[in-house]
C-alpha positions as CSV (number, residue, x, y, z in Angstrom):
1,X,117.8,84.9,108.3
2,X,117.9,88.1,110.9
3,X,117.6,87.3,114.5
4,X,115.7,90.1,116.2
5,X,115.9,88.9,119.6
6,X,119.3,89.5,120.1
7,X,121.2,91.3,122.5
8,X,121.2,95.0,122.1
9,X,124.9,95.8,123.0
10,X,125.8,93.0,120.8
11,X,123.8,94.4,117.9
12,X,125.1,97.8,118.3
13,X,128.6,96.4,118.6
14,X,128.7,93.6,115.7
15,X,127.3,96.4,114.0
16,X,130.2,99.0,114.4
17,X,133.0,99.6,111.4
18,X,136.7,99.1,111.8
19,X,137.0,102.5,112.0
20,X,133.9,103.2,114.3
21,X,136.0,100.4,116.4
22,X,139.0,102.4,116.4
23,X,137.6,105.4,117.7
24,X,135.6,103.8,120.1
25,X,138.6,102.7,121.9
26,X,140.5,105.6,121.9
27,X,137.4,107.4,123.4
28,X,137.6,105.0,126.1
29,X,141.1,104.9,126.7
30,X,140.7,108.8,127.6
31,X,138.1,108.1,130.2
32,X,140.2,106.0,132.4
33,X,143.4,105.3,133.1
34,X,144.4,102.0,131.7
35,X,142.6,100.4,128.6
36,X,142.2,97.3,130.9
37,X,139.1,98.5,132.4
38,X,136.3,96.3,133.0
39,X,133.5,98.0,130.3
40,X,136.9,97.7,127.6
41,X,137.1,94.5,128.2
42,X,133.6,93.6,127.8
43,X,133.7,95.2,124.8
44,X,136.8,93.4,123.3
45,X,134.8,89.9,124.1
46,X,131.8,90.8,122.4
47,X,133.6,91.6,119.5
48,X,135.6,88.8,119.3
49,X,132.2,86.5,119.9
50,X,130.5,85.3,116.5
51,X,127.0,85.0,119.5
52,X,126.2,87.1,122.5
53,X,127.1,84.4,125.5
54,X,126.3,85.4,129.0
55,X,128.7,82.4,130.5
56,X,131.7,83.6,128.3
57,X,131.9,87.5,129.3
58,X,131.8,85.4,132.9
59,X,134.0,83.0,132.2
60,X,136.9,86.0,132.3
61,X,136.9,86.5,136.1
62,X,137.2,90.0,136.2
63,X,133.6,90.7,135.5
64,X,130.8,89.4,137.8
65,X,127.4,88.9,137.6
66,X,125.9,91.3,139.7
67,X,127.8,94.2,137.7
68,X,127.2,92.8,133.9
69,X,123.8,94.6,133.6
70,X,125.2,98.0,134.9
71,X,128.3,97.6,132.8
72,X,126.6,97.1,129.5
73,X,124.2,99.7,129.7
74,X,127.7,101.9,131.0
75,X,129.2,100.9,127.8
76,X,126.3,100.9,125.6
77,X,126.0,104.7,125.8
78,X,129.7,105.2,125.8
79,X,129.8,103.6,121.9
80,X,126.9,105.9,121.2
81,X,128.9,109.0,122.5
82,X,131.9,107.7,120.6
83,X,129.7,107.7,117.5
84,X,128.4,111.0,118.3
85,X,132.0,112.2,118.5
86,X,132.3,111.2,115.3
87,X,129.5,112.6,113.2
88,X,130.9,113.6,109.3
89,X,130.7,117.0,109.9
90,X,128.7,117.2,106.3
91,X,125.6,116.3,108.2
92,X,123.8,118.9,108.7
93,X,120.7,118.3,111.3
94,X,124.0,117.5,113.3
95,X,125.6,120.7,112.8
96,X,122.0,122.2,113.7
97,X,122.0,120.6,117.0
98,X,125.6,121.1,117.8
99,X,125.1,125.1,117.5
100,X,121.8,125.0,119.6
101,X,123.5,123.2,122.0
102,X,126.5,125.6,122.3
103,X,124.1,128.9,122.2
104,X,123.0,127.0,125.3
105,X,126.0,127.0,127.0
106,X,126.4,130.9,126.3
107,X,123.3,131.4,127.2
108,X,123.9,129.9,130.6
109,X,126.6,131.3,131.4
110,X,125.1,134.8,130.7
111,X,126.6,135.8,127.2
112,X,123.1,136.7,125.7
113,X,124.5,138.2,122.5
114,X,126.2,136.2,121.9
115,X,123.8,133.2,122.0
116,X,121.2,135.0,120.2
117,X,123.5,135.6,117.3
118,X,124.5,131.9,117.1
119,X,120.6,131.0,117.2
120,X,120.0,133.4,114.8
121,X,122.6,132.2,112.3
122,X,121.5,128.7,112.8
123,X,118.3,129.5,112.3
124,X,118.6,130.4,108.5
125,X,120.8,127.6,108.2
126,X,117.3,125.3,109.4
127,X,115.1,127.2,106.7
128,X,117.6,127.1,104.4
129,X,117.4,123.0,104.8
130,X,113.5,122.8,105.4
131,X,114.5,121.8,109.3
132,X,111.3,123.4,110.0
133,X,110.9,121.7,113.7
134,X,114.4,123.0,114.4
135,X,113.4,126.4,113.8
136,X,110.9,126.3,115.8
137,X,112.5,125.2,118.7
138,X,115.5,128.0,118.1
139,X,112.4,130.9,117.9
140,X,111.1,129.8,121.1
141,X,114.6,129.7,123.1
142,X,114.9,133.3,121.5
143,X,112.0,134.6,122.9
144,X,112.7,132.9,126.1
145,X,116.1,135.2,125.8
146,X,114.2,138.3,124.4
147,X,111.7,138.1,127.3
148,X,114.1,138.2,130.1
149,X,114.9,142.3,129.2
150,X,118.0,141.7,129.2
151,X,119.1,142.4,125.4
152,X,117.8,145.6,124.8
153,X,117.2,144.5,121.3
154,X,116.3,146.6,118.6
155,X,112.6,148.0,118.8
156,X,109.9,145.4,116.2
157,X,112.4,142.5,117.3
158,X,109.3,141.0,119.9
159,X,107.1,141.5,116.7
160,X,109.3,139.7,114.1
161,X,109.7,136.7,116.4
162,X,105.6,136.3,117.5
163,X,105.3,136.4,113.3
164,X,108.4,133.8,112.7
165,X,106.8,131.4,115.5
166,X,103.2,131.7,114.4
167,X,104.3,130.9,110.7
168,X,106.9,127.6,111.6
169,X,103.8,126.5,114.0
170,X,101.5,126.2,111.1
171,X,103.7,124.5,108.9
172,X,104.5,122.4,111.3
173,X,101.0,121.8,111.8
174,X,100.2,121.0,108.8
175,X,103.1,118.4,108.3
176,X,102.0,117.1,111.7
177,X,98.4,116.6,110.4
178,X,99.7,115.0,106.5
179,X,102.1,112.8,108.4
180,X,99.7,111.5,110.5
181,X,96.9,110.7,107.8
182,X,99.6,108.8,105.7
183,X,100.7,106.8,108.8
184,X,97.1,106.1,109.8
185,X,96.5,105.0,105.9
186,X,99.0,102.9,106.5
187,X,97.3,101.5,109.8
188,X,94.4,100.6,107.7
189,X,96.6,98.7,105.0
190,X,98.0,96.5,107.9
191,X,94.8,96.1,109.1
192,X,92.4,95.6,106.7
193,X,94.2,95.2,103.2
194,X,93.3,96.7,99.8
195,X,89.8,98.2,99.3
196,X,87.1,95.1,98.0
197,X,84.4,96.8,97.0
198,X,82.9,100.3,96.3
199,X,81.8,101.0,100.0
200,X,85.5,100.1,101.0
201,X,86.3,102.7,98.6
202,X,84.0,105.2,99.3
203,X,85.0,104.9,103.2
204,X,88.6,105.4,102.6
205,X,87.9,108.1,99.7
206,X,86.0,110.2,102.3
207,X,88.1,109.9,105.0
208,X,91.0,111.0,103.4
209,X,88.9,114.2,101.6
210,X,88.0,114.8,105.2
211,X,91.1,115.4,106.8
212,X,92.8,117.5,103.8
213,X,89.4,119.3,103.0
214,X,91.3,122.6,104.2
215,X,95.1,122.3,103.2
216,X,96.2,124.7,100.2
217,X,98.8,122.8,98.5
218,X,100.0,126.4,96.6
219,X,101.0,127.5,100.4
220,X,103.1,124.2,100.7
221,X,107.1,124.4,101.5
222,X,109.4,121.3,101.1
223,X,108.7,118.9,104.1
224,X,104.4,120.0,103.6
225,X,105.0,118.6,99.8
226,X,106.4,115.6,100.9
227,X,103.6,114.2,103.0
228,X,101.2,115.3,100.8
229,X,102.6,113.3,98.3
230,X,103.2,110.6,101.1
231,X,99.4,110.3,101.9
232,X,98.2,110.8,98.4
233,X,100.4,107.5,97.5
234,X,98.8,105.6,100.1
235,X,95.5,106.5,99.5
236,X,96.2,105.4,96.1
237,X,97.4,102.3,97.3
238,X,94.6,101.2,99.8
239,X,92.3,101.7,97.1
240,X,94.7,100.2,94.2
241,X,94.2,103.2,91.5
242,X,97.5,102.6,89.6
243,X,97.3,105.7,87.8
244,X,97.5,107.8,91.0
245,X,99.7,105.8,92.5
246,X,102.3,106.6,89.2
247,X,100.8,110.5,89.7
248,X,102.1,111.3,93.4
249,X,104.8,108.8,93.6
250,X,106.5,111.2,90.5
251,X,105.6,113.9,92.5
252,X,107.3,112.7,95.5
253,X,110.4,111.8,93.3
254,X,110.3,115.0,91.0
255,X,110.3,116.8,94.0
256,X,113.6,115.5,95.4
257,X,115.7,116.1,91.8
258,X,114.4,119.5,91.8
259,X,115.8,120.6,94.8
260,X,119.0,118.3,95.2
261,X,120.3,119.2,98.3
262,X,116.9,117.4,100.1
263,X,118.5,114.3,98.8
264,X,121.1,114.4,100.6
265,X,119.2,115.9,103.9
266,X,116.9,112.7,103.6
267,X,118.4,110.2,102.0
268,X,115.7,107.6,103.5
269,X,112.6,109.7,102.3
270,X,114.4,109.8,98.5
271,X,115.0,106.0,99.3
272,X,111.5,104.9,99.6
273,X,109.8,107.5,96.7
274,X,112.1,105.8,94.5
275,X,110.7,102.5,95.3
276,X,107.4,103.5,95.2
277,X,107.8,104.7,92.0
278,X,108.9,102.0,90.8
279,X,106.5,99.9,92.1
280,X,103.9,102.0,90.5
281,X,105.9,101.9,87.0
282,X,105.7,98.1,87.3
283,X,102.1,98.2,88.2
284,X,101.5,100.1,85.1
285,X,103.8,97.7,83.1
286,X,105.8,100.8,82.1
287,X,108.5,99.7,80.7
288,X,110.8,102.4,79.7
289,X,110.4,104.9,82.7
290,X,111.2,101.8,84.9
291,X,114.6,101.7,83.3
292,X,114.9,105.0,83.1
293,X,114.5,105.7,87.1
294,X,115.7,103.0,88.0
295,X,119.1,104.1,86.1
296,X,119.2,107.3,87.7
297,X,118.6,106.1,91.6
298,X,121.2,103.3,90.9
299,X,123.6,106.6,89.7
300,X,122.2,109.0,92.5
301,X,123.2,106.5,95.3
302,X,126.3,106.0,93.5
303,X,127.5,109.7,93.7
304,X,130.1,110.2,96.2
305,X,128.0,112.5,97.9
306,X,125.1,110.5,99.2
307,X,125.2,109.2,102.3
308,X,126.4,106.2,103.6
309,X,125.3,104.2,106.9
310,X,124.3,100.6,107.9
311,X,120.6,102.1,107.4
312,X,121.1,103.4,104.0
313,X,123.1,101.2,102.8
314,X,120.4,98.2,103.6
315,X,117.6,100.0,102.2
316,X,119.7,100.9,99.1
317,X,120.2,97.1,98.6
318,X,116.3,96.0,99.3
319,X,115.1,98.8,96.4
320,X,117.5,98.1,94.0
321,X,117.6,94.4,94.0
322,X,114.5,94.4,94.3
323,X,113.1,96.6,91.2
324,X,115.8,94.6,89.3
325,X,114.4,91.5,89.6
326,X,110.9,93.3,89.0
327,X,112.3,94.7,85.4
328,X,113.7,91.0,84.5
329,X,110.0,89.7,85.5
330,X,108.3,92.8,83.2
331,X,110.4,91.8,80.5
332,X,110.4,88.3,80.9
333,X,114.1,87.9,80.5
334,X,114.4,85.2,83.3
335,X,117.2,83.8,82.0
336,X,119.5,86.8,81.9
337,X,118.4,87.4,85.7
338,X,119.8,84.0,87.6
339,X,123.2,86.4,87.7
340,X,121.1,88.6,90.4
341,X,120.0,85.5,92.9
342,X,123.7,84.4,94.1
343,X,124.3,88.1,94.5
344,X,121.5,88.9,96.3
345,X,121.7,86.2,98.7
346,X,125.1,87.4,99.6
347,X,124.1,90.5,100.4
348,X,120.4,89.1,102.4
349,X,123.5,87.3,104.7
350,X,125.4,90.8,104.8
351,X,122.2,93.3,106.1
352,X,120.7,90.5,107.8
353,X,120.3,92.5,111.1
354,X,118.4,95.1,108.9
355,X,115.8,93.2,107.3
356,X,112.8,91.9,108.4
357,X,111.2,88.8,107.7
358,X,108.8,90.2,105.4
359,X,111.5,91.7,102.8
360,X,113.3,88.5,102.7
361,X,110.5,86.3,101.9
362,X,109.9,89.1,99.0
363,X,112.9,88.2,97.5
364,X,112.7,84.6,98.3
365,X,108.9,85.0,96.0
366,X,110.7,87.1,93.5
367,X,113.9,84.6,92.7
368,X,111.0,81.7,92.7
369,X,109.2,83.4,89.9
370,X,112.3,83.8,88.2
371,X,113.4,80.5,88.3
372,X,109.7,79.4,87.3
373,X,110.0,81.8,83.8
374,X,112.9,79.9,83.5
375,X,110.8,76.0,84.3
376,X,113.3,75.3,86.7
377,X,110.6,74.6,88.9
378,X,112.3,72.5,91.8
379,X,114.4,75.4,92.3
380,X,111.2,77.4,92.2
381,X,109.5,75.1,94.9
382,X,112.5,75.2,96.9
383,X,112.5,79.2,97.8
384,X,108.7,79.0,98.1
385,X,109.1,76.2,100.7
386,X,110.7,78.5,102.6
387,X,108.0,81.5,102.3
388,X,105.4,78.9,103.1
389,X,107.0,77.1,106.5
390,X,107.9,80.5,107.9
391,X,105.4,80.7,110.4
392,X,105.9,84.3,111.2
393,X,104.1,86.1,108.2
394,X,100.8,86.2,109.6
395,X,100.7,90.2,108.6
396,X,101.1,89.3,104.8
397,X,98.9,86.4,104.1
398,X,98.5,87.6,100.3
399,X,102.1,86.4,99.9
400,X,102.1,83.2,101.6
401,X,99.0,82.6,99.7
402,X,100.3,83.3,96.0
403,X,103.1,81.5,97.0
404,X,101.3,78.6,97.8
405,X,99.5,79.2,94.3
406,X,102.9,78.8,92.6
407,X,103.7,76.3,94.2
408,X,100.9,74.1,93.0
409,X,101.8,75.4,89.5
410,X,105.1,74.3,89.7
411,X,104.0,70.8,91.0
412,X,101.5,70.7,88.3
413,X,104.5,71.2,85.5
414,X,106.9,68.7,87.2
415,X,104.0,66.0,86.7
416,X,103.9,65.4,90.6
417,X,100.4,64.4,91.0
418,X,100.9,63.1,94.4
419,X,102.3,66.1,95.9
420,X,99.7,68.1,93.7
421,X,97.0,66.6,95.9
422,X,98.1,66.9,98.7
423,X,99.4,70.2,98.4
424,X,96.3,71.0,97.2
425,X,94.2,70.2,100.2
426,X,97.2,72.2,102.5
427,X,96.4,75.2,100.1
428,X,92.9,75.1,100.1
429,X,92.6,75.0,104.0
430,X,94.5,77.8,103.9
431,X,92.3,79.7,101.7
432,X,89.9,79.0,103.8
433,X,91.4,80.7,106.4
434,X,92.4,83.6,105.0
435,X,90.3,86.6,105.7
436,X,90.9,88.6,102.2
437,X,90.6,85.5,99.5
438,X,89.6,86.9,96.3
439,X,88.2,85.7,93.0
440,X,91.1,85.2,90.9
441,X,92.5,83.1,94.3
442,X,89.2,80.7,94.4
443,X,89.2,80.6,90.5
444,X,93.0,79.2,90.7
445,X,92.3,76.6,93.6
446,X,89.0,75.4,91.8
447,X,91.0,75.0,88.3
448,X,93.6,73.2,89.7
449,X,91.9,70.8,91.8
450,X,89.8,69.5,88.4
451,X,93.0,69.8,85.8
452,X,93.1,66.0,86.8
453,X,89.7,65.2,86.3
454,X,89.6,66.3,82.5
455,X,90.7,64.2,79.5
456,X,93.8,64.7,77.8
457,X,91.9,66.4,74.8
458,X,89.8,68.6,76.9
459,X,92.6,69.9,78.6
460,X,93.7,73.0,76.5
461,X,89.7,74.0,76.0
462,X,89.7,74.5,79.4
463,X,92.7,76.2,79.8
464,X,91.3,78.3,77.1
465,X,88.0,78.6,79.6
466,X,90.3,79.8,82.7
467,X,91.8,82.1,80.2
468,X,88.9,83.9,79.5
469,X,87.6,84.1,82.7
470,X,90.9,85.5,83.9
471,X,90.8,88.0,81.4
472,X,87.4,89.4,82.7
473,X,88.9,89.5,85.9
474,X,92.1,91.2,85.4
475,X,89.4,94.2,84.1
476,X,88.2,94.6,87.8
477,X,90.2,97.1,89.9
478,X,89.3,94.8,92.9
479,X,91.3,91.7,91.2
480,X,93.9,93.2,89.2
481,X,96.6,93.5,92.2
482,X,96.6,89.4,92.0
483,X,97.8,89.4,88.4
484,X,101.1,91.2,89.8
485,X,102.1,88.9,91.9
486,X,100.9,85.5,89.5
487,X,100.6,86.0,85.8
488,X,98.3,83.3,85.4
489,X,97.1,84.4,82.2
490,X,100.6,84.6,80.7
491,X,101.1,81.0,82.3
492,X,97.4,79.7,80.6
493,X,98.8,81.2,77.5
494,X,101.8,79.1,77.2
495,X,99.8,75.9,77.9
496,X,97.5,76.7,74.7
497,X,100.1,78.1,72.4
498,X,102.5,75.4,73.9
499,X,105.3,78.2,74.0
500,X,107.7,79.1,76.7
501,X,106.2,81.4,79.2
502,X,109.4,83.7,79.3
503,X,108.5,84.2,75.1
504,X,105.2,85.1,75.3
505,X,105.9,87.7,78.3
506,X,108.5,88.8,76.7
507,X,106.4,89.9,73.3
508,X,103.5,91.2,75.6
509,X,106.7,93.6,77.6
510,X,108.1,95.0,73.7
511,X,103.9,95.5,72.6
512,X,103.2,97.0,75.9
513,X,106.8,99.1,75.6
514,X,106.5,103.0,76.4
């Protein structure tokens, strides 16, 4: 599991390639004059460490206490210049800042021409890549130059400047403004979960009409599209309207394979569309688009021209995995998935310094409910185990709790009626606490704690009650968001129909198949 608490220089250098390593150290060994320095040398220890360990960079002799602090933050920012050194050249928001930064340079040492036509070319090269921001910032440091009457530029050229910084302002107003009402949506997720009940949706409803009351969308470049779509998909979220969801999260994806080159510009914003788009495909139980997409970013990320970092790289690994274990659990095709689970808990261990609790614990719900569909339930109780001892979740209690829920499931099957009980009192306590519980939760809790207290024959007419009642519930947009993460009513099913649960999901996938 990912320690976060460790020490930064560490991190940074555990995190470094062979190559990154290589460079790093010829970088250093042209800063002084023997490669035995004292900030080399703390850097060969920590990269020879498997922990960070204060008394063994100590332990050396050459290094003493009192220096330690002022050497590591010395040799953190050399391995960041050293990096910066080495930036693929491809990159372009790096290539942008390079050429500001030498126009600079001309421009202090009093070649004004000069400078302005480096800012100038760099410039088109920023709208030419949506860098809007960038632009910005290379009108104003023209009109710092132009305003100094010292170019004797060409008469309308004060003019055309004032019109090229009103215009960048605005748009980068308005992606100011659409950026921050999709990160304040997201606030409100954190803080106060989905929407419950038509006032909660009528709140959120108007106060995201409110804020993009005067935005034309027809006026919209690149980067104003993009967090449009951004905040449209949250809004959608918070107030758990599938359809819109689906609606702007193709939008945000469509956008990106019509113009190509953004992909590879923001490889992190293509990253997360993808996934949301997925997530709204599964949502939708959409079966064909989900393999379809999910095809094409597997293929996209594949192509020898999209980016590659520790960043990338991780987040590449948490959508895919992730949307393929979602596909196996849409089709029901458990058994073809237990390939995935060793694999992907190789590669938890391999990004675990760039995942956070939360992700892992989605996996560790999502290989559980495959090895459920596949009634290898102490397998299944074993991954939830660890979702419901982690006692750092607080900020998704919806997944602790339907883990919990399975979890009594899985007990039920294995005929453990002591541990039912008992687990049954730790999950209901829970409940109690939690400040979102809905129906379909209190409905679960409240079948299960009676299943013992009916008669062998009356057992499958009440399952066939809960069914029923589940049914009418999965109908309610307020309650249908539980139903993705515990497919009671496929579970109920199998019970009265005494079939395997993977069959009768896996009939419901090819009738619900578009």
């Amino acid at each position: 599991m990912a320690n976060h608490q460790k020490d930064f220089l560490f991190v940074l250098i555990k995190s470094l390639s062979k190559s990154e390593k290589r460079q790093f150290k010829i970088f250093a060994s042209r800063l002084e004059t023997s490669s035995n320095t004292k900030f080399i040398e703390l850097f060969n220890i920590l990269d020879k460490s498997e922990t960070y360990d204060e008394k063994l960079i100590l332990k050396s002799g050459s290094i003493k206490k009192v220096q330690l602090s002022n050497l590591k933050s010395y040799l953190y920012k050399q391995i960041l210049v050293s990096i910066r050194l080495n930036i693929p050249s491809q990159n372009i928001r790096y290539q942008l800042r390079e050429q500001i930064d030498f126009a600079v340079i001309l421009y202090n040492k009093g070649l004004y021409k000069q400078s302005l036509k480096i800012l100038d070319k760099t410039k088109q090269q920023a709208l030419e890549n949506d860098e809007k921001y960038m632009a910005y910032e290379i009108v104003e440091f023209e009109k710092l130059i132009e305003s100094q009457y010292i170019t004797r530029s060409i008469q309308g050229r004060a003019d055309e400047l004032v019109v090229q910084a009103k215009e960048l302002n605005y748009r980068n107003t308005i992606s100011s403004k659409l950026s921050n009402l999709s990160l304040q949506l997201y606030g409100i997720m954190l803080k106060t979960g989905y929407v419950k009940s038509d006032e909660e949706y009528k709140y959120i409803d108007d106060y995201f009409n409110k804020h993009i009351a005067k935005l034309d969308e027809s006026k919209f470049g690149f980067r104003e599209k993009y967090w449009f779509y951004n905040a449209n998909l949250w809004r959608s979220f918070l107030v758990q309207d599938f359809l819109a969801s689906y609606k702007f999260a193709y939008k945000w994806v469509k956008l990106f394979y019509d113009n190509p080159n953004m992909i590879y510009l923001n490889p992190v914003f293509f990253l997360k569309g993808n996934h949301y788009f997925l997530e709204s495909l599964y949502m939708l139980k959409y079966t064909s688009n989900f393999k379809k997409y999910l095809s094409l970013l597997e293929e996209t990320i594949e192509d020898p021209k999209f980016p590659v970092n520790d960043n990338i790289a991780s987040l590449a690994f948490l959508y895919v995995y992730n949307n393929k274990l979602n596909l196996h659990i849409l089709e029901g095709t458990f058994a073809e998935s237990e390939y995935l689970i060793p694999e992907i808990l190789e590669k938890i261990k391999l990004h675990s310094e760039h995942l956070d609790e939360h992700h892992e614990m989605l996996f560790f719900y999502k290989i559980a409910s495959i090895y459920f569909g596949n009634e290898k339930y102490n397998e299944c109780i074993n991954y939830l185990d660890k979702i419901i001892n982690n006692k750092n979740l607080s900020m998704r209690e919806d997944l602790m709790c339907f883990a919990r829920l399975l979890s009594l499931i899985a007990h039920y099957e294995l005929g453990k009626d002591y541990y039912l009980e008992n687990h049954l009192k730790n999950t209901y306590k829970f409940l109690i606490k939690m400040n979102d519980l809905h129906e379909v939760q209190k409905e679960i809790i409240k079948f299960l704690r009676n299943l013992n207290n009916f008669y062998p024959a009356d057992i499958k007419k009440e399952f066939k009650k809960m069914h029923a009642r589940f049914v009418e519930l999965e109908k309610n947009t307020y309650e249908k968001r539980a139903f993705l993460y515990l497919d009671i009513i496929s579970w109920l099913e199998s019970k009265i129909e005494n079939r395997k649960i993977a069959d009768i999901i896996k009939e419901k996938a090819k009738l619900n198949s578009r």
